[in-house]
C-alpha positions in Angstrom: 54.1 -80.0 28.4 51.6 -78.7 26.7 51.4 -74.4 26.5 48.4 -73.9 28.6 49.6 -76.8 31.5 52.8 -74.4 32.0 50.8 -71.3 32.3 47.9 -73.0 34.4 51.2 -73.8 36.5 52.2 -70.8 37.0 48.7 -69.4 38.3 49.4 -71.8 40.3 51.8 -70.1 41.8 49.6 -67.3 43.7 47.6 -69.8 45.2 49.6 -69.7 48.4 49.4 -65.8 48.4 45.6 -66.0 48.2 45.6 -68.4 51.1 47.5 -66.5 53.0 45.9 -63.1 52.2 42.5 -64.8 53.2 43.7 -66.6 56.2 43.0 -64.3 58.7 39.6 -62.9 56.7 38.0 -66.7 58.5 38.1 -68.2 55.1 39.1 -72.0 54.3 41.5 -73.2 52.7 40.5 -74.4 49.6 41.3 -78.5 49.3 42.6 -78.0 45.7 45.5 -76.2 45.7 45.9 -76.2 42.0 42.5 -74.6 41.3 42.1 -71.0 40.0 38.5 -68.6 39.4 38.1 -66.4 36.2 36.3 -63.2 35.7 35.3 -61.8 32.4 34.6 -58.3 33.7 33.3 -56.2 31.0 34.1 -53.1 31.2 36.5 -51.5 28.2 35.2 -47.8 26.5 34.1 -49.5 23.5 31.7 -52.0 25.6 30.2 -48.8 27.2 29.7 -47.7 23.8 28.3 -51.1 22.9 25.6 -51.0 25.9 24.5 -47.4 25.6 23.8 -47.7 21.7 23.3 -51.3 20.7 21.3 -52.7 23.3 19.4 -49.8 24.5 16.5 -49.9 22.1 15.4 -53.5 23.0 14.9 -52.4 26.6 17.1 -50.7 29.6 20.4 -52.9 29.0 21.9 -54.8 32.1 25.4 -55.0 30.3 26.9 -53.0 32.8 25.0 -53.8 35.7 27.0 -54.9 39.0 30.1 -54.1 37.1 31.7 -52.0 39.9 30.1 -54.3 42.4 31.2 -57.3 41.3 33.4 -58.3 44.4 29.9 -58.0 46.2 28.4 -60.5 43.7 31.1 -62.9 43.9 31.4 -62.7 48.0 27.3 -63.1 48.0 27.4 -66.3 45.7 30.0 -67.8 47.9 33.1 -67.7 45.6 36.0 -68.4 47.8 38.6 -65.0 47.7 41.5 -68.7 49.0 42.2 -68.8 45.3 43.5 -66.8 42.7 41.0 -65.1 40.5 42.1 -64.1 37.0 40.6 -61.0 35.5 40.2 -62.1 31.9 39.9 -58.2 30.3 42.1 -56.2 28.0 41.9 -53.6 30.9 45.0 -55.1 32.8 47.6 -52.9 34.0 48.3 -51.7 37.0 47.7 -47.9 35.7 44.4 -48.6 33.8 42.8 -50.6 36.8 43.2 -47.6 39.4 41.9 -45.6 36.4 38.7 -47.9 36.3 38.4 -47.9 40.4 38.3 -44.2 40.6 35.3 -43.8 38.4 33.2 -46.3 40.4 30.4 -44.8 42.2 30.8 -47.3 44.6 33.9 -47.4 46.2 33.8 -49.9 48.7 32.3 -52.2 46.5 35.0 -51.6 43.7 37.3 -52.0 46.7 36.0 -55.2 48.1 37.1 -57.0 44.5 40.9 -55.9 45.3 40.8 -56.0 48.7 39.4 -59.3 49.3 40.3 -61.5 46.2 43.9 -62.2 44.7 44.3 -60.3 41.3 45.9 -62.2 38.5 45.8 -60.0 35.5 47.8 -61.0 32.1 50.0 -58.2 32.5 51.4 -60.3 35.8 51.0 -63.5 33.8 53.1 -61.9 31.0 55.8 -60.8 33.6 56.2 -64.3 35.0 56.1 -66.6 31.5 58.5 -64.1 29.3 61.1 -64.8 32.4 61.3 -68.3 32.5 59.8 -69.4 29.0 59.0 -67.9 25.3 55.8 -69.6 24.6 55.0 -69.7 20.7 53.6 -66.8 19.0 53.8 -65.1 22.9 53.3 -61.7 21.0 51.2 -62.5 18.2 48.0 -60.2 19.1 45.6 -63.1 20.0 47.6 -64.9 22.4 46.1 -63.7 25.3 42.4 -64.1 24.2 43.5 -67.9 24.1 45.3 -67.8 27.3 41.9 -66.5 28.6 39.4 -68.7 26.8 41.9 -72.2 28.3 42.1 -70.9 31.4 38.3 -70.0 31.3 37.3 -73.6 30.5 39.6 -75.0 33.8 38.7 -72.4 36.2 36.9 -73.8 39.4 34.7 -71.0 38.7 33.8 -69.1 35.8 32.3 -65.7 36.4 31.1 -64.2 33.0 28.7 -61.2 31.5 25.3 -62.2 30.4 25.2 -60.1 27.4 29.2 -61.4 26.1 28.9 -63.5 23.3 31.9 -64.9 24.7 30.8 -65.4 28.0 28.1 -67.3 26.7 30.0 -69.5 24.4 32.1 -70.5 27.4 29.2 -70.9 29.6 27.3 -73.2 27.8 30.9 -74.7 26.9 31.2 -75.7 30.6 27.9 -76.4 31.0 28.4 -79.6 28.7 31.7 -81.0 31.1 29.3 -80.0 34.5 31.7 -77.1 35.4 29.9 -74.2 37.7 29.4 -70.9 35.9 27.3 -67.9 36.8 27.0 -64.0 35.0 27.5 -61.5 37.7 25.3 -58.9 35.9 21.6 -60.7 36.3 18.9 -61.3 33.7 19.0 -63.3 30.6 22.2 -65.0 28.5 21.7 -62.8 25.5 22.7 -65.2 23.1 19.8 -67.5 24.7 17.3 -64.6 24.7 18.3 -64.1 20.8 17.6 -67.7 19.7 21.4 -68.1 18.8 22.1 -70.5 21.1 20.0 -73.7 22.0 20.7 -74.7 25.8 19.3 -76.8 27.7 19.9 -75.0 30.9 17.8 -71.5 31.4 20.4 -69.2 31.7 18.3 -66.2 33.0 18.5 -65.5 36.6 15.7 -66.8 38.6 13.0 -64.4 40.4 12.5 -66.3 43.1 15.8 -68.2 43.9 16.0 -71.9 45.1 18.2 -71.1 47.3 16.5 -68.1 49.7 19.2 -65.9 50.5 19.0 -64.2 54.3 20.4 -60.6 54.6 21.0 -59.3 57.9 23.8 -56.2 59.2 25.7 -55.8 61.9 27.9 -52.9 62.8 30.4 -54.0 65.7 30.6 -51.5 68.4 33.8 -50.0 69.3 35.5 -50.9 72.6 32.9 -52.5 74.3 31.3 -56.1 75.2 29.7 -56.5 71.8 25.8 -58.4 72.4 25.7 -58.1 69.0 28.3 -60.4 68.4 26.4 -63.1 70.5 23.1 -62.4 69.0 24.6 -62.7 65.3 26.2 -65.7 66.6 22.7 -67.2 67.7 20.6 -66.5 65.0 23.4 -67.9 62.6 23.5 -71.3 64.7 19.1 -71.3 64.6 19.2 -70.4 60.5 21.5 -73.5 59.9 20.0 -75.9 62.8 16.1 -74.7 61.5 16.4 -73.8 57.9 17.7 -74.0 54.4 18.7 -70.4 54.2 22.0 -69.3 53.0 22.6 -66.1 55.3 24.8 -63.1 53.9 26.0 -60.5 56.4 26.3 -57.2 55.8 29.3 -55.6 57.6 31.4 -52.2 58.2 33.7 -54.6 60.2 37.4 -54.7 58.7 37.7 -57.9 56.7 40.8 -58.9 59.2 38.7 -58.1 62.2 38.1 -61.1 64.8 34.1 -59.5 64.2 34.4 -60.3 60.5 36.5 -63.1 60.4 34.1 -65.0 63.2 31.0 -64.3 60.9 33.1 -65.7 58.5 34.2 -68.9 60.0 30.4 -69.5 60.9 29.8 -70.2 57.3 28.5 -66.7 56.5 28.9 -65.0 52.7 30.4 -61.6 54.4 29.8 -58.1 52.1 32.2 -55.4 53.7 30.6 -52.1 53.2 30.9 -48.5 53.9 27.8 -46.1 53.4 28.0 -42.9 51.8 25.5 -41.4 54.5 27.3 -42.7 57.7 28.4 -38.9 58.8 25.1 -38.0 58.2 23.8 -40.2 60.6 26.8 -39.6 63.5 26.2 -35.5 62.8 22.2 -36.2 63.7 23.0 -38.6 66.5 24.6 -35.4 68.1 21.7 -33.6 68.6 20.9 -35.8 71.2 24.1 -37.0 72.6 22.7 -36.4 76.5 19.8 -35.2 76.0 16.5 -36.6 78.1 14.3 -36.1 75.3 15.6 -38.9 73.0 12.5 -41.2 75.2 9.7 -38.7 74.3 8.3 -35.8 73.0 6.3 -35.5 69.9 7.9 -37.8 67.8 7.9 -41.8 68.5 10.9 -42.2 71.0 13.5 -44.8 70.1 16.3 -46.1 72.8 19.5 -46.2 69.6 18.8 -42.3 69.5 22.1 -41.9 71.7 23.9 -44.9 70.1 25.9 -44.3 66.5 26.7 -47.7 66.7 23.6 -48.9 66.7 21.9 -46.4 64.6 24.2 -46.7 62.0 23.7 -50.6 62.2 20.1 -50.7 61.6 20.7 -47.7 58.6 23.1 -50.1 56.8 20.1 -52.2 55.5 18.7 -49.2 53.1 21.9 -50.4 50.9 20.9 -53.6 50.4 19.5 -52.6 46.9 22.9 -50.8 45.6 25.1 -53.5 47.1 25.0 -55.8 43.6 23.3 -58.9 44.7 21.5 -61.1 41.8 18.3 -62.0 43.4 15.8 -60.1 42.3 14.0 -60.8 45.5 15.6 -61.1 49.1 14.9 -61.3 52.8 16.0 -59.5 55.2 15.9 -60.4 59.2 17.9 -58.8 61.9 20.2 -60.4 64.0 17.9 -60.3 67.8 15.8 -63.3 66.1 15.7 -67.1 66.3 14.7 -68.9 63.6 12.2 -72.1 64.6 11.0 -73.3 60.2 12.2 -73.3 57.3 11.8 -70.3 55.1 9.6 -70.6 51.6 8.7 -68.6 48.9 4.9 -69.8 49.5 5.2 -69.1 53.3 6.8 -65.4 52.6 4.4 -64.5 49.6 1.1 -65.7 51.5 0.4 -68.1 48.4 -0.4 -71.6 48.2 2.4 -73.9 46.8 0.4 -74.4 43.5 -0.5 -70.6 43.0 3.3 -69.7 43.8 4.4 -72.3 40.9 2.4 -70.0 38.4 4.0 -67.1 39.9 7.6 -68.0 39.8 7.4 -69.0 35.9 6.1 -65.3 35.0 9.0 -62.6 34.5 9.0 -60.1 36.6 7.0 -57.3 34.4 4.0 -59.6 34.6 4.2 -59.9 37.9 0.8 -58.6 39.8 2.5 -56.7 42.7 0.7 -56.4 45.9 -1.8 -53.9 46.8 -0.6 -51.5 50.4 -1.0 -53.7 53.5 -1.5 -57.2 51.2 0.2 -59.9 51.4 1.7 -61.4 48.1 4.8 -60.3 45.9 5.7 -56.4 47.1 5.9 -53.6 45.0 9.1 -52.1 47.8 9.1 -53.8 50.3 6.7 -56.1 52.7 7.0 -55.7 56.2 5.0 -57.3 59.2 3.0 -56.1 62.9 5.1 -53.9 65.4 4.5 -55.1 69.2 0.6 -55.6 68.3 -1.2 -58.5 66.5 -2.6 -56.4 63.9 -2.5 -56.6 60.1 -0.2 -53.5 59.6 3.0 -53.4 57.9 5.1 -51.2 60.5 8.2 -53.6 61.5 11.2 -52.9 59.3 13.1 -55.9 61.6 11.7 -58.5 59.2 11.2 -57.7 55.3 11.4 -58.9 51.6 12.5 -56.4 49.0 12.0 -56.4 45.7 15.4 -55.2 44.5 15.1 -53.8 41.6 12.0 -50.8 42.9 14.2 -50.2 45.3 17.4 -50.0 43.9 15.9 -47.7 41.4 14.3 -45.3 44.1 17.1 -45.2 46.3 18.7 -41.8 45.3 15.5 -40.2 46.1 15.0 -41.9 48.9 18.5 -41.2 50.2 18.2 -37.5 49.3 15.1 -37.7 51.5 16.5 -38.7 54.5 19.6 -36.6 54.4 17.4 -33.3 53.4 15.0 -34.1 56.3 17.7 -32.8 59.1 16.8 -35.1 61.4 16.0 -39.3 61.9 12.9 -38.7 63.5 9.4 -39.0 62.0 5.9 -38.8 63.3 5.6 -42.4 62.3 8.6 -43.6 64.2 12.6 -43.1 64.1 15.2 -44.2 62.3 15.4 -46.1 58.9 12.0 -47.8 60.0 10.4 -44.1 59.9 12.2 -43.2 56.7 11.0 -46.2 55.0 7.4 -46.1 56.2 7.3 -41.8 56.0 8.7 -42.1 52.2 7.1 -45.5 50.8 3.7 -44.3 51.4 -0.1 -44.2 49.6 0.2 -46.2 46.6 4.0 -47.3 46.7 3.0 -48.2 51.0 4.4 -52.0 51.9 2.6 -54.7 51.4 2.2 -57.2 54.2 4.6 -60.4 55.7 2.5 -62.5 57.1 2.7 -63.1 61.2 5.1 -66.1 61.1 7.7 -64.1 59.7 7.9 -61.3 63.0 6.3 -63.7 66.0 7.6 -61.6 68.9 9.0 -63.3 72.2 6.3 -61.6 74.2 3.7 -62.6 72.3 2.4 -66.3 73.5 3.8 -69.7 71.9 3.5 -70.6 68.3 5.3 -73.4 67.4 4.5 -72.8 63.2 5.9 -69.3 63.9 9.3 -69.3 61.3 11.0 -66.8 63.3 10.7 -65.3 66.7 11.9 -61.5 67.0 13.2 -60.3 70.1 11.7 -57.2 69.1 12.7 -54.5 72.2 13.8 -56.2 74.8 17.1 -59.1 74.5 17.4 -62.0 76.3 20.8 -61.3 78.0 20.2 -57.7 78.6 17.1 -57.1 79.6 14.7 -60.2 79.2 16.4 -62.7 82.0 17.3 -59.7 84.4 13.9 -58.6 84.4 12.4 -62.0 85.0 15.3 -63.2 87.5 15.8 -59.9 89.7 13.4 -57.3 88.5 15.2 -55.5 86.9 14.8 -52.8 83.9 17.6 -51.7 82.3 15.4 -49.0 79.3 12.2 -47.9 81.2 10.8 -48.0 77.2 10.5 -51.5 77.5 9.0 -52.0 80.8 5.4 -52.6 79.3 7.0 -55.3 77.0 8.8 -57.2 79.7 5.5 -57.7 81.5 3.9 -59.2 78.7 6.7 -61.8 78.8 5.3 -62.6 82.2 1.4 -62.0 81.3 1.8 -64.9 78.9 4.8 -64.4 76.3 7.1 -66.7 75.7 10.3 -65.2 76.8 11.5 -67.4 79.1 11.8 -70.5 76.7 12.9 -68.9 74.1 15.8 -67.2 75.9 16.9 -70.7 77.1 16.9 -71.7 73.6 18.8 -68.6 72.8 21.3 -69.6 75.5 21.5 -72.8 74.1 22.7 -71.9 71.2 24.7 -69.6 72.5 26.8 -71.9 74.6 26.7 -74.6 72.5 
């Protein structure tokens, strides 16, 4: 056999590990049980070096972007953790590795690379091929640069840097046998960018993906009957019955959790993730643990005041920027919605199809950003109408971010909220009030258009694209209200009686029970 069959073979050999490991995570099986990922994680001294001095006169460098959140990028573009992935870098022992994962910045992320997805390093490769074979010229000092560069071009999957000149060599190497490769560090294939390489295939990662990407989180609660479990579950089944979305959860459920691995087996691309500020927001949630006062007062009451749960649930979206996905764009929806159209680029922006085919072929520094409370392509963020049919952008439930503003702003915007000593504003509570309290005069949101936040109570629109069960749910408080009467938050009693003054909560809770039962 031929030297890089026997040592394909023996990656072969952690396949069943990976299975196994991934088994009770909800994954599948993967039907090739011979098949192996690579990663060529940049991320040695002298690359640093490389990045900081080489690159950063042309522009701010992405070279090391996502590098500690890789595992996030690969778990966002669906790349199954069932099979082995090799780490193709000459940081590869066991010692150096910790070394790397205790400088990240973001743990969990770092963590989620190691935790979720089976490790093969050429230090374990080594370890099994010098037992059982002496391949030729094993020690000669470039063996292992051609161990990675065959296994590269076999992988099921090859994960590279954008900047590498070998990562782009093997791309467009791949490209020409139809073999899937992606760089989990965003923007432009450098070697592309630099006219060194001619390639059919635009290498630069799109603005406005093909494939529109649906955030949502969900924080389990502890203990209890979980309605956030069957609301995730619903809104899942409408995205995939209704749309061409590919939703991504974002989750501080353990990966083996039934939670997690139920999201999992649904067909979601699950990011496990930890926030920084979560003690924060339980030591603030304290301050009104019994207290009467969390329904009024001065500042705009909200019903999650007394729940950390919940609180900490509807917090978790202000990561969303630092989490390491590529798209330079996303939307984010809740869970309480159902989804009744498809989801476009057009549709979200405000534009026609033929202006939004100019827009999509400019890069994003020529892009004309919205103006406050417009619709089109937002500066932040773009939000839609609270509980009234006005044109004010007040509902964080529904939103499209532009990543990058926001990933660049968040350590202010996270200092803000923790030095504000409370998660109360005059504007509203929670992250809603942070967002709309800090993102305000000229950096304000610009505006989603209706279709995006229709609310149940509102009356029928069948072009709606989603319906938010904005306040009041179905099973807890929607159905008892309008079978026996009954009001489970007094907060939402003017809302249930707009279901019955001509909402349309009834039929949409059926369909949310149909889904659910189905």
């Amino acid at each position: 056999k031929k030297p890089n069959k026997k040592i394909e073979e023996r990656m072969i050999l952690y396949g069943a590990g990976a299975r196994e490991k991934t088994r009770h995570m909800g994954f599948i099986s993967f039907p090739n049980n011979t098949a192996f990922n690579v990663l060529h994680l940049r991320m040695e001294p002298d690359w640093r070096i490389f990045c900081e001095l080489t690159l950063h006169a042309s522009g701010p460098p992405n070279c090391m972007n996502n590098t500690f959140e890789v595992g996030n990028v690969l778990l966002s573009e669906g790349i199954t953790p069932s099979i082995p992935l090799y780490l193709a870098t000459t940081v590869s022992t066991k010692k150096t590795l910790e070394q790397w994962r205790g400088q990240s910045s973001a743990p969990f992320a770092a963590d989620n690379l190691f935790n979720i997805y089976t490790i093969i390093t050429h230090e374990m490769l080594a370890e099994r091929i010098f037992n059982e074979w002496t391949p030729p010229l094993g020690h000669h000092k470039m063996f292992w640069p051609a161990v990675s560069s065959l296994l590269s071009m076999n992988a099921n999957m090859f994960v590279g840097n954008s900047v590498s000149t070998y990562s782009g060599f093997l791309m467009q190497q791949r490209l020409r046998t139809q073999k899937r490769s992606i760089h989990y560090n965003g923007g432009s294939l450098r070697l592309q960018e630099t006219k060194q390489l001619a390639s059919k295939k635009n290498w630069k990662t799109a603005l406005f993906s093909k494939n529109i990407k649906w955030l949502f989180c969900v924080q389990p609660k502890e203990g209890q009957t979980d309605d956030s479990a069957h609301m995730a579950k619903v809104a899942i089944k409408s995205a995939f019955a209704k749309t061409s979305l590919v939703p991504i959860g974002v989750t501080t459920a353990s990966p083996t959790s039934k939670f997690a691995a139920d999201l999992v087996s649904a067909g979601v691309r699950l990011i496990y993730h930890t926030p920084s500020w979560v003690p924060h927001i339980k030591a603030m949630i304290s301050q009104w643990e019994g207290s009467k006062n969390r329904l009024s007062g001065d500042k705009k009451p909200s019903h999650l005041l007394s729940d950390v749960d919940a609180m900490v649930g509807t917090f978790l979206r202000i990561d969303i920027p630092i989490l390491g996905l590529l798209d330079p764009f996303l939307f984010y929806a809740d869970i309480d919605i159902l989804f009744q159209n498809d989801v476009t680029w057009s549709k979200l922006l405000g534009a026609t199809d033929k202006r939004f085919k100019k827009m999509k072929d400019l890069p994003y520094e020529q892009q004309v950003f919205a103006k406050p409370g417009q619709e089109g392509v937002p500066m932040f963020f773009a939000m839609s109408a609270e509980s009234e049919m006005e044109k004010v952008a007040a509902n964080a439930g529904v939103m499209l971010w532009n990543v990058q503003s926001m990933r660049e702003s968040y350590p202010s915007f996270l200092n803000f909220i923790v030095r504000s000593g409370d998660i109360t504003w005059p504007i509203g509570p929670g992250d809603q009030g942070a967002l709309r309290t800090f993102y305000q005069g000229d950096r304000g949101p610009s505006y989603l258009p209706y279709l995006f936040n229709w609310k149940a109570y509102w009356p029928r629109n069948p072009t709606a694209v989603l319906v938010h069960f904005h306040g009041p749910k179905c099973e807890a408080d929607i159905l008892p209200y309008l079978d026996y009467g009954r009001i489970r938050l007094p907060l939402f009693h003017f809302l249930l009686k707009r279901c019955q003054e001509g909402g349309n909560c009834l039929e949409l809770c059926r369909q949310y029970m149909n889904y659910l039962q189905d």
